[in-house]
C-alpha positions in Angstrom: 115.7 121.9 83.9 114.7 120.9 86.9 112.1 118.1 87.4 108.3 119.6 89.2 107.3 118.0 92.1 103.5 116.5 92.0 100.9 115.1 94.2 98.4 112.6 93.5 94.9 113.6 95.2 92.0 111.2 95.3 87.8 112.8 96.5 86.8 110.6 99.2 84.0 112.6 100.2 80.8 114.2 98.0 80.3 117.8 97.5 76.7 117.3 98.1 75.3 119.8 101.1 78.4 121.6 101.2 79.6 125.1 100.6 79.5 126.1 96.4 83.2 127.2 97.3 84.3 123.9 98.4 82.4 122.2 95.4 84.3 124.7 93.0 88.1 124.4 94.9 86.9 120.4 93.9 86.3 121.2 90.1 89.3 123.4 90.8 91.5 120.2 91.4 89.9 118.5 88.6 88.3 116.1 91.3 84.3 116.0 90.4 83.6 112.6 90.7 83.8 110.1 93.7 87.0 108.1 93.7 88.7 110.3 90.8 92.3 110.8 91.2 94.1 113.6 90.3 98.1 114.1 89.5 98.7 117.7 90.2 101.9 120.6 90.4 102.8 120.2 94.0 102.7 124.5 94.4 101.1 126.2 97.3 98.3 127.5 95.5 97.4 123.6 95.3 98.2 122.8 98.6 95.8 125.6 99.9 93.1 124.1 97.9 94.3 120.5 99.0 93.8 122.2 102.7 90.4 123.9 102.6 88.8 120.3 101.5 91.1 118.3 103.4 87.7 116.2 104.3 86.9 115.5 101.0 90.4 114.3 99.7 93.2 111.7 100.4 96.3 113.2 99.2 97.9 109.4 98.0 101.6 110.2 97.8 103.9 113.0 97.0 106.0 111.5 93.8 108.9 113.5 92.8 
């Protein structure tokens, strides 16, 4: 079977005075604390979540 590709997301920004939406894509990403990083399923879905709050996160590196 074929390995899953992942990305490795880290919040640099706080969900503080912004849209309930971008605070739950956050939880979403399993990103709820400043500085957390996340190793996630590298799928579109993700990617779409990674883009809406793409001024809250640093996506770190795309491992294979």
């Amino acid at each position: 079977m074929a390995d899953k590709k992942t990305v490795r997301v880290q919040q640099i920004g706080s969900p503080i005075r912004r849209e309930a939406s971008q605070r739950q894509t956050l939880i979403g990403l399993k990103l709820n604390k400043m500085h957390r990083i996340a190793t996630l399923e590298d799928t579109p879905s993700v990617r779409g979540m990674i883009a809406k709050v793409h001024h809250l996160v640093r996506v770190l590196d795309d491992a294979a």
